[in-house]
C-alpha positions as CSV (number, residue, x, y, z in Angstrom):
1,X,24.2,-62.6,-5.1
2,X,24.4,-58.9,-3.4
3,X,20.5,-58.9,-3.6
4,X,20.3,-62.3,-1.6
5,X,23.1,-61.1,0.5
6,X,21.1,-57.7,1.8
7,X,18.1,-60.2,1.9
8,X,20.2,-62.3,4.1
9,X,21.2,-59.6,6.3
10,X,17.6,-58.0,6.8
11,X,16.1,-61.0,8.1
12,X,19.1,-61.5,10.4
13,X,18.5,-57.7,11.8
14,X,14.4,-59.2,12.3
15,X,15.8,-61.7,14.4
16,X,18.3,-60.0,16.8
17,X,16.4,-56.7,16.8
18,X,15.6,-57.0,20.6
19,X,19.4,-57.6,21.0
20,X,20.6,-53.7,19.7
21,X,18.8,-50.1,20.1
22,X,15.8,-49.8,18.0
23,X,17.5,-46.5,16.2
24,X,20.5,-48.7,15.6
25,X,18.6,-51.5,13.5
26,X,16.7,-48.8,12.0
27,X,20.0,-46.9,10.6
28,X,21.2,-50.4,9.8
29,X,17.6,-51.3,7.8
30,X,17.8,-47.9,5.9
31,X,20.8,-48.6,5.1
32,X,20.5,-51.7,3.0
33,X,17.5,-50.3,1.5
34,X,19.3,-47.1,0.4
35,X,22.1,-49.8,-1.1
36,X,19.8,-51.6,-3.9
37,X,16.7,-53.8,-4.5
38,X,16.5,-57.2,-2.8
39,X,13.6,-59.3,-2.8
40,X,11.8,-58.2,0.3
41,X,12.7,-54.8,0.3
42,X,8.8,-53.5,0.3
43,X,8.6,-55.0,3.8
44,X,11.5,-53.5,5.3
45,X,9.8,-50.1,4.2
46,X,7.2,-50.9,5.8
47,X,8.9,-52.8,8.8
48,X,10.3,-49.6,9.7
49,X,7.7,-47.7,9.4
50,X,5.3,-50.2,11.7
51,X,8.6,-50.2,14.0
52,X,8.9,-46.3,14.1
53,X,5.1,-46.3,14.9
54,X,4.9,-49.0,17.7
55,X,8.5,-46.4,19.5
56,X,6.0,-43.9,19.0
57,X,7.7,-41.7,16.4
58,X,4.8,-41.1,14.2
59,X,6.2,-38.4,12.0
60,X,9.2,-40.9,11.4
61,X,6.3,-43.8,10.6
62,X,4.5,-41.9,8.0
63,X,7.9,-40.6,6.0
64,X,8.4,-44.7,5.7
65,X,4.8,-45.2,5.1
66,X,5.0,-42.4,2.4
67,X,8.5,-44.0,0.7
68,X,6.8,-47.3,0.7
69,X,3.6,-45.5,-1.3
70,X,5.8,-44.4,-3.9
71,X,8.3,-47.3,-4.4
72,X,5.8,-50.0,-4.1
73,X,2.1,-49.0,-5.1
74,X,-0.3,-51.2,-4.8
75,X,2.1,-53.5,-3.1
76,X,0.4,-55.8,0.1
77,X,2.9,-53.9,2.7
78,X,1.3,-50.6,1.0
79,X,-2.3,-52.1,1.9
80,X,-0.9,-52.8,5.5
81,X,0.5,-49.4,6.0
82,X,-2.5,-47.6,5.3
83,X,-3.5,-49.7,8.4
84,X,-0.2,-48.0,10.7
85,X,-1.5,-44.4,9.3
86,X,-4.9,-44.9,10.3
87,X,-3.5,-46.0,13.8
88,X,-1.4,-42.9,14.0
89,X,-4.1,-40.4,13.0
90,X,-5.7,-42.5,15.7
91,X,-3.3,-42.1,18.8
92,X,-3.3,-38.3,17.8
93,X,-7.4,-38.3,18.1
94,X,-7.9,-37.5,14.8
95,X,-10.7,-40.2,14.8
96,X,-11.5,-38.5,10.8
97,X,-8.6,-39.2,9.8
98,X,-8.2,-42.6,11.0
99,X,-11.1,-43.3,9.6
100,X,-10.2,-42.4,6.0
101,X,-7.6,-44.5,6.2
102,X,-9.5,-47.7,7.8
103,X,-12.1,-47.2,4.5
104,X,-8.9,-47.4,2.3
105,X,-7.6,-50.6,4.3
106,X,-11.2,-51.9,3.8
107,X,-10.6,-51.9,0.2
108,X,-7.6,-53.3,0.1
109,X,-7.0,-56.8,-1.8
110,X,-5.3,-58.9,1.3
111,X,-7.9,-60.1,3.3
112,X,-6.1,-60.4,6.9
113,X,-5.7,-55.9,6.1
114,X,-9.4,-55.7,5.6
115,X,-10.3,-57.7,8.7
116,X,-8.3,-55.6,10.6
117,X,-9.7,-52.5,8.8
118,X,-13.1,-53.8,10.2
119,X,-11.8,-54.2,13.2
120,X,-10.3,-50.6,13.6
121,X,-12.9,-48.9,12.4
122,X,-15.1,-50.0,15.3
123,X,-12.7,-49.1,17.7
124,X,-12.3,-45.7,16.3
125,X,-15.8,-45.2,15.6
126,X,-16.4,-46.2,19.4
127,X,-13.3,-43.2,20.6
128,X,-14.5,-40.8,18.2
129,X,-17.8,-41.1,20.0
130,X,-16.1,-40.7,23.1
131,X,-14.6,-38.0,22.2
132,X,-17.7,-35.9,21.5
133,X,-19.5,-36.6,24.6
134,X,-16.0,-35.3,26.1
135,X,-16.8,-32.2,24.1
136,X,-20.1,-31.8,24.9
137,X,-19.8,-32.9,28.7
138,X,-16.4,-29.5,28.6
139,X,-18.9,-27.5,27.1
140,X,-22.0,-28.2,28.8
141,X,-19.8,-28.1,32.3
142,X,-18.1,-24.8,31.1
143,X,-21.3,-23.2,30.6
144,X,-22.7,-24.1,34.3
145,X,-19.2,-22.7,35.4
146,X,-19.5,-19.4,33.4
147,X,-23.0,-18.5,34.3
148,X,-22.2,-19.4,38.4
149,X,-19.6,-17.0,38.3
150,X,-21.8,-14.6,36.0
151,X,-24.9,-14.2,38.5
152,X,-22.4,-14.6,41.5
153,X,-19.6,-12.1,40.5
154,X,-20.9,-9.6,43.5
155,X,-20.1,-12.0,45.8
156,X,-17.3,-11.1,48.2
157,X,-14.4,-13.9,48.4
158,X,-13.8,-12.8,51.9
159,X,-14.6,-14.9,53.7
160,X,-14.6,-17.8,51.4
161,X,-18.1,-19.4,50.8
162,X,-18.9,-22.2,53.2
163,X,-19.1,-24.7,50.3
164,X,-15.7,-23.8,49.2
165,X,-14.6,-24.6,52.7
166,X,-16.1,-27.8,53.6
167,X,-14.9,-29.3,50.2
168,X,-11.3,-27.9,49.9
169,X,-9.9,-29.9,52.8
170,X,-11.2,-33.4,51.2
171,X,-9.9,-32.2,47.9
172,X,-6.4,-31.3,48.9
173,X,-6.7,-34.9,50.6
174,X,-7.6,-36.6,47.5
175,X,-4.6,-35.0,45.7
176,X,-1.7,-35.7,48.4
177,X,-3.1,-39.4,48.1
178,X,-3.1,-39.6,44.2
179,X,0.7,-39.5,44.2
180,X,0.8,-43.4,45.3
181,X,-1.3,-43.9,41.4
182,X,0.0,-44.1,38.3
183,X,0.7,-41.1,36.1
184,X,-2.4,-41.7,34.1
185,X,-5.4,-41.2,36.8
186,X,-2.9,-39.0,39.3
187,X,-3.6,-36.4,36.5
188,X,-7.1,-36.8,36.3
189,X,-7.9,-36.7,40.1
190,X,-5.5,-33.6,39.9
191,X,-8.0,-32.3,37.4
192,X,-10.6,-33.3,39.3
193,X,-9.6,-31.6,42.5
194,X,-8.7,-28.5,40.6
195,X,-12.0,-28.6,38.6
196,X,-13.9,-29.3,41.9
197,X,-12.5,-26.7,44.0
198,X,-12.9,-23.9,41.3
199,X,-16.5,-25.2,40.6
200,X,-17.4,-25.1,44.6
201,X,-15.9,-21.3,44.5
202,X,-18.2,-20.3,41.8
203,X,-21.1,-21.9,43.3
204,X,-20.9,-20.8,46.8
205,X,-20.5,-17.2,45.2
206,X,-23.6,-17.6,43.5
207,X,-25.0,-19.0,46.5
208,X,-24.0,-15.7,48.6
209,X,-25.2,-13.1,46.2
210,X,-28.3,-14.6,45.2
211,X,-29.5,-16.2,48.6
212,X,-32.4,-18.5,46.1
213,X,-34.9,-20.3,47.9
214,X,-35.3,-23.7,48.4
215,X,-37.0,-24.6,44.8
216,X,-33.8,-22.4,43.1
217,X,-31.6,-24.1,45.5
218,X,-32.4,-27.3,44.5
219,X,-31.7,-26.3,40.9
220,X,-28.7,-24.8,41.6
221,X,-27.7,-28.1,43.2
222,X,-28.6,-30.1,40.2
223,X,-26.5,-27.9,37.7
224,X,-23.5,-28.3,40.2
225,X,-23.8,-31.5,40.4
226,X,-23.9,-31.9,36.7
227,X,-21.1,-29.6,36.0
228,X,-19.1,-32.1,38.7
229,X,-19.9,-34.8,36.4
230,X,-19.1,-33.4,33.0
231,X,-15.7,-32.4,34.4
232,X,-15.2,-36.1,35.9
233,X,-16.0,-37.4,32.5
234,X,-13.4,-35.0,30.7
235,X,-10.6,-35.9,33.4
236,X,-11.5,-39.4,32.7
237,X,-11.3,-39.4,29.0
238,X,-8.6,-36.9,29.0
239,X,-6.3,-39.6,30.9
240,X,-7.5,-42.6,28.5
241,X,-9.2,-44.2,31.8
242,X,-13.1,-44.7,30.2
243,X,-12.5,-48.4,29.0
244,X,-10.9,-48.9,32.9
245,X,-13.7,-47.3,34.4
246,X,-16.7,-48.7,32.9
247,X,-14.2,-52.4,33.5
248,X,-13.9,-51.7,37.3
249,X,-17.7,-51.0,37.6
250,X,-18.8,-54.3,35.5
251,X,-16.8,-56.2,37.4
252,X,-15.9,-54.7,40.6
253,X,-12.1,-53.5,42.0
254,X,-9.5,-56.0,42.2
């Protein structure tokens, strides 16, 4: 009767959870498990766990994730919350680990876990991806950066270069107006204006100390223009914006 009662009680915190602080149905969930066995006590593990997760505690998700390993191996809730680690390595970038943890989920003996396994493991495969042309486009972008201020370090920043001047105004534009955005691309047009106006300093420099023809100007212009890119990209992936992006420009602003 005490076993059915706690079961009773869980299932009653499932239902009025919206109605209470999520740390207070937590402490209350714990609680009963810490009490005894009861016949769905695997799943509140792992209902706290996937809860912890979805508030964003993710240290707090895996410590439930790891209890559940150990007091129900092999159980179906284990199987689903090798699915809640692999989406925490996830939301932390660690596309690897996610990744282990999807190929464990895969394997698993429910058949809704290894759908979504499947499922995941696209996504992640398609962000880790992502994520390495971010590296490479930093990199590449970095490198253009370094040798503009390299072969341009005799340049004198008094006055400033002309390219430096003409673009500064616009940029400082651009950032006064990203404060009517959301948090998300505000930051990455700040990094873009920031990114811009150091890259426009470095090139002008160049520009001034080297005074290339037209065929090296050209050239020059490309690499700028490349490094501009590479830094867009990074501001763009840094602020999770690519899937909104390459949405607006398939089918158009709202």
């Amino acid at each position: 009767m005490v076993a059915a009662a706690r079961e009773d009680r869980f299932l009653d915190l499932l239902r009025t959870y919206p109605e209470r602080p999520p740390s207070d149905t937590f402490r209350q969930v714990a609680q009963l498990i810490d009490e005894g066995p009861f016949a769905e006590r695997d799943r509140a593990e792992y209902w706290i766990g996937s809860a912890r997760l979805a508030a964003g505690d993710r240290a707090g998700a895996r410590v439930w994730f790891g209890r559940l390993a150990r007091d129900y191996p092999g159980s179906v809730w284990e199987e689903r919350s090798w699915l809640g680690l692999g989406d925490a390595a996830a939301q932390e970038r660690d596309y690897g680990g996610a990744l282990s943890w999807y190929r464990k989920a895969g394997s698993a003996g429910d058949a809704a876990v290894r759908e979504l396994a499947r499922i995941n493991t696209g996504q992640a495969l398609l962000l880790r991806r992502r994520q390495r042309i971010a590296w490479a486009a930093g990199l590449f972008g970095l490198t253009i950066a370094v040798f503009f201020g390299w072969t341009g370090r005799r340049a004198s920043l008094r006055p400033l270069p002309p390219e430096t001047h003409i673009v500064l105004p616009v940029l400082a534009v651009l950032a006064v107006l990203s404060v009517k955005v959301d948090p998300a691309p505000r930051r990455a047009i700040l990094e873009l204006c920031a990114g811009g106006a150091v890259l426009s300093l470095l090139s002008g420099m160049r520009l001034s100390a080297l005074k290339p023809r037209l065929p090296a100007r050209a050239v020059h212009a490309a690499l700028a223009l490349a490094a501009l890119a590479c830094l867009a990209y990074v501001a763009v992936y840094r602020g999770d914006l690519i899937g909104m992006v390459q949405e607006t420009f398939r089918t158009g602003p709202e």
